[in-house]
C-alpha positions in Angstrom: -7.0 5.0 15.4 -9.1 2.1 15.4 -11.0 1.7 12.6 -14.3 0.2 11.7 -14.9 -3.8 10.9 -17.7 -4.2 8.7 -16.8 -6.3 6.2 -17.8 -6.5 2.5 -17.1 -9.3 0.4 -17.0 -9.2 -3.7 -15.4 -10.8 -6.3 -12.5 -9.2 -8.5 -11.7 -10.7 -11.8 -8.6 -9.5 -12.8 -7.9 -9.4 -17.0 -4.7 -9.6 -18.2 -3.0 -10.2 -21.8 -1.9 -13.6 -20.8 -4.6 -15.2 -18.0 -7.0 -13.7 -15.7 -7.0 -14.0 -11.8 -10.3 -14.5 -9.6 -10.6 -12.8 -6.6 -12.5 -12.2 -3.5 -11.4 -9.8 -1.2 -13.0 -8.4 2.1 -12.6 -4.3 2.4 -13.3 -2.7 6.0 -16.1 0.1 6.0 -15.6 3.8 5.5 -11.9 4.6 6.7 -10.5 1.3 6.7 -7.6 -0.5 5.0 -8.2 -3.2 2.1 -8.2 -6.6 4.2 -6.8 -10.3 3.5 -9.2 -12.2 1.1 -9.6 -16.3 0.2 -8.9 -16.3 -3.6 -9.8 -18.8 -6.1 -7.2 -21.3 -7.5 -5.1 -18.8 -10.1 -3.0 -20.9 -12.8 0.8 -21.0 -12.7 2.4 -17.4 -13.7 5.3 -17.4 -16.4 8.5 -17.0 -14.3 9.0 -13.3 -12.6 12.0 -11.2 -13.7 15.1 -10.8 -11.7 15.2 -8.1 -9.7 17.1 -5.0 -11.1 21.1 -5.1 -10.2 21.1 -1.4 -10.6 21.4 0.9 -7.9 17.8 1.6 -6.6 16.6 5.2 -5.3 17.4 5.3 -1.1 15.1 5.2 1.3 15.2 6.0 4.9 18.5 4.4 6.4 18.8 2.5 3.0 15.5 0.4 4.4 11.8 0.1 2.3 10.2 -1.6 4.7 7.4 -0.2 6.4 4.2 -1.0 8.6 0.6 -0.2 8.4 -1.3 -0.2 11.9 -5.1 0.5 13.4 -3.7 0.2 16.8 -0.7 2.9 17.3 0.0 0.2 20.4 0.7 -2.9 18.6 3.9 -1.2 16.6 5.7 -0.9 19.8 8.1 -3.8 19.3 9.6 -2.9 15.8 12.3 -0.3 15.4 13.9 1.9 12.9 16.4 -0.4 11.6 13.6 -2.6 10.4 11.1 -0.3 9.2 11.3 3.6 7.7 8.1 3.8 7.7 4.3 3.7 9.0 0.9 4.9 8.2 -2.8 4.3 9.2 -4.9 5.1 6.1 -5.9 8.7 8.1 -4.2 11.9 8.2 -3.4 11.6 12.3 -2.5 9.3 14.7 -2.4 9.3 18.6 0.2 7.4 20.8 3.8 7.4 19.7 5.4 4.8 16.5 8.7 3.3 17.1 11.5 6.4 17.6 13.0 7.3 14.9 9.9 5.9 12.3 8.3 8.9 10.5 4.6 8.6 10.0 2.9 9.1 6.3 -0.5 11.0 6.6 -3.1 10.1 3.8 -6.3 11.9 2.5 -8.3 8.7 2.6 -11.1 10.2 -0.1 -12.7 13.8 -0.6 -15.3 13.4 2.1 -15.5 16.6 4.3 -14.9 14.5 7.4 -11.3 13.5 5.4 -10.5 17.0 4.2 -11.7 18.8 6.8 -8.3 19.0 8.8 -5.7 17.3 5.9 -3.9 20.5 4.9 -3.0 21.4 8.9 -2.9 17.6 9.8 -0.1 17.0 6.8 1.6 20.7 7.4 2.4 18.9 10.7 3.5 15.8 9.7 6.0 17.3 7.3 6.9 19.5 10.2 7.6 16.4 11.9 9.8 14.8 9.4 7.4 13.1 6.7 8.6 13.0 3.6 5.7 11.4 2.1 1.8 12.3 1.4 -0.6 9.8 0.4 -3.5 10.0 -1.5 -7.2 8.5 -1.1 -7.8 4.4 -0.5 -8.9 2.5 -3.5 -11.0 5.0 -5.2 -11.4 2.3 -7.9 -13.4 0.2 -5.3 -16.7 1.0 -3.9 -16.7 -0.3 -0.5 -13.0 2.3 0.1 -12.6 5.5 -1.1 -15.0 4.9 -4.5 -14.3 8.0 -6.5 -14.0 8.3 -10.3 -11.0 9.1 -11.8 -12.2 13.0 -12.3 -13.4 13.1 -8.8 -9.7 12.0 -7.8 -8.2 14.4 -10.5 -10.8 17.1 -8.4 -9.4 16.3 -4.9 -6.0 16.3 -5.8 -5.8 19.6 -7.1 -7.5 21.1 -4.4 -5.6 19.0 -1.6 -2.1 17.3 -2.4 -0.8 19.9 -5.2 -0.7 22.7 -2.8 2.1 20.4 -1.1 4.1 20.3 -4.5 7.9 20.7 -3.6 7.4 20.5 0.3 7.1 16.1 0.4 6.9 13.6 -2.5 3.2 13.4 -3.7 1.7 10.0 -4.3 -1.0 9.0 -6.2 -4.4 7.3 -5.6 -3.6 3.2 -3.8 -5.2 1.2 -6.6 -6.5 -2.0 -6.4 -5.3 -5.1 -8.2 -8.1 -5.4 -9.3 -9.7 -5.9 -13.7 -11.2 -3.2 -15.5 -12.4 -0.9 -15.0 -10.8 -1.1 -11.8 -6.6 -1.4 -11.3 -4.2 0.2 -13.7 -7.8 1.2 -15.9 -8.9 3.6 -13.5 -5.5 4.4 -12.8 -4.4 5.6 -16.9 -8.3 7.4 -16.6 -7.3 9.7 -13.7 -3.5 10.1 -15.1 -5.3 11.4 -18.3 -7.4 13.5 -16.6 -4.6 14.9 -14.3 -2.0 15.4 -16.4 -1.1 19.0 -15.0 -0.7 16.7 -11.7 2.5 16.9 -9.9 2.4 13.7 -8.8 5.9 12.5 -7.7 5.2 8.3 -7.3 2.2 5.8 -7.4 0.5 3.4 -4.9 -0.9 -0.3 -5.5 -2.3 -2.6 -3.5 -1.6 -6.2 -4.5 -3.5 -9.5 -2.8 -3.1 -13.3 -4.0 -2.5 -17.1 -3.5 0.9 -16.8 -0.9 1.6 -20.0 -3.8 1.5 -17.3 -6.3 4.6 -15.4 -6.2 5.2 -15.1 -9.8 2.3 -12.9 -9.9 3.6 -10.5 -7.4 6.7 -10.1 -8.7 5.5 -9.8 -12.7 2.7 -7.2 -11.2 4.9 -4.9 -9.3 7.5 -4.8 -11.9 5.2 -4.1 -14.8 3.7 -1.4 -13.0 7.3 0.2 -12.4 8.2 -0.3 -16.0 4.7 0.8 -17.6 4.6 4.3 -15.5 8.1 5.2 -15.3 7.2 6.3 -11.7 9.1 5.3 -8.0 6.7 3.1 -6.7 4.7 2.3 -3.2 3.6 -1.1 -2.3 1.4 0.1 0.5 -0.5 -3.3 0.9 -0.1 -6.6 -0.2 -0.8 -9.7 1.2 -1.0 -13.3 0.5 -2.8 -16.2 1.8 -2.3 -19.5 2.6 -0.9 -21.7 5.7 1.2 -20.4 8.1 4.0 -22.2 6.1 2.7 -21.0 2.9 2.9 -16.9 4.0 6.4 -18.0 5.9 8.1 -18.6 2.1 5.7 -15.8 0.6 7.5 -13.2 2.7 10.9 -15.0 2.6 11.1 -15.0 -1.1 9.4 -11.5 -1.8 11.2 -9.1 0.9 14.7 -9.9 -0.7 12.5 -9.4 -4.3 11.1 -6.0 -3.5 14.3 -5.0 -1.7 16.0 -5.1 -5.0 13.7 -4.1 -7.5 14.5 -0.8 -8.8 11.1 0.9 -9.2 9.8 0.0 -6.2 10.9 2.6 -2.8 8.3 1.8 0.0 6.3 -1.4 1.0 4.1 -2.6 3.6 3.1 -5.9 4.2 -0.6 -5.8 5.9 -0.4 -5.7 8.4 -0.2 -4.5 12.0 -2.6 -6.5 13.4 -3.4 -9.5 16.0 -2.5 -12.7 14.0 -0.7 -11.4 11.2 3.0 -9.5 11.8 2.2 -9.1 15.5 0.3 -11.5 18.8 -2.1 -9.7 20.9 0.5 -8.7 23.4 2.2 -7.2 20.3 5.1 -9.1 20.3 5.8 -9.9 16.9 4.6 -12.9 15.3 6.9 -15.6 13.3 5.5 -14.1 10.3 6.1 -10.4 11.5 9.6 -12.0 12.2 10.4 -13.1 8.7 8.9 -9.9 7.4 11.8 -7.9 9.2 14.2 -10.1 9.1 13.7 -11.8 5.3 
């Protein structure tokens, strides 16, 4: 489904033990995904670890990669020997994915309009051969999802832990975002839900395309600090065409090979990004499945 485009733009400051990152990112309205942001000029990252040589938990067909789509119509030209994977930040979808590419129902936030059909919605997805649930859109953020970590704990008691056992449960998508936003609001609602089952974690990561090092530190601290398989659901980086080509060409093979790290989604499905309006893929939607 298409969803709505009123944009909000803030700034993020993202804190960290070593040197902070300005943001400013634009969020869709109620229902939407995050969106691509401008961000400030971030200073140079110590050098990223090297992906883990180890062997890394499968996937469907061995492949991570996955899409993220408004329009069920645009992921017509990519198959399921380039992505596992889809989802639409909603619990349903109309028109049919790429054979053979399962689609991943999430309970964007606790709203009744969001709840109101999520436990027959996901009973059929399962049904259909999803082996994922995901749960509610940047709660940390007030224009997505904007819940506090107990409201989160709340919903996810009442709506994913009924599913324990029957799909693997994922936890709140979380910006990249400073406290009290990011991993903060993320250890608050993993305190509060510790009786959880929650089977692996969701982030949502957005910088410089020139700031790769960032990335790849982020993702793999967030593996390493939880101990949990982890989703890249969104990220995105920008930058000239040129910039976003070596981005993706450098972090598919990255992600591909980190250990902690199961599912990703570059966002996304859209006119001008990974596909052109007659939804042939784009030269960066090229790279991104064939990087």
């Amino acid at each position: 489904m298409k969803f709505s485009a009123t944009i909000i733009s803030l700034a993020l400051l993202l804190a960290g033990s070593v040197e902070a990152h300005a943001h400013v990112r634009r969020a869709h309205g109620k229902r939407g995904p995050s969106a691509t942001y401008t961000p400030q000029p971030t200073a140079t990252p110590a050098p990223a670890p090297a992906p883990s040589t180890a062997p890394r938990p499968p996937s469907n067909n061995g492949i991570k990669r996955g899409i993220s789509f408004n329009d069920v119509g645009l992921t017509k030209n990519f198959n399921k020997n380039q992505i596992s994977w889809a989802y639409n930040w909603d619990h349903s979808h109309s028109g049919n994915l790429p054979a053979g590419v399962p689609f991943y129902p999430m309970l964007w936030s606790s709203d009744s309009s969001h709840t109101r059909t999520w436990s027959s919605d996901a009973k059929a997805a399962i049904a259909a051969g999803s082996t994922h649930l995901l749960f509610v859109n940047e709660p940390d953020l007030g224009s997505q999802a904007n819940m506090s970590p107990k409201e989160a704990a709340e919903a996810w008691m009442s709506y994913m832990e009924p599913f324990k056992g029957q799909a693997t449960l994922v936890g709140p998508a979380i910006t990249n975002g400073g406290a009290p936003m990011g991993t903060a609001w993320l250890d608050q609602f993993l305190s509060i839900c510790s009786s959880c089952s929650i089977d692996a974690l969701a982030i949502h990561i957005y910088d410089s395309a020139t700031n790769v090092g960032y990335f790849k530190n982020y993702i793999t601290d967030i593996g390493k600090k939880y101990g949990k398989p982890v989703l890249v659901t969104e990220f995105g980086a920008s930058g000239s065409a040129q910039q976003q080509q070596a981005f993706l060409s450098e972090m598919i093979p990255f992600l591909d090979g980190l250990d902690s790290v199961t599912h990703y989604a570059y966002f996304m499905v859209s006119p001008g990004i990974l596909v052109n309006g007659d939804s042939s893929l784009s030269p960066l939607g090229q790279t991104y499945v064939s990087a």
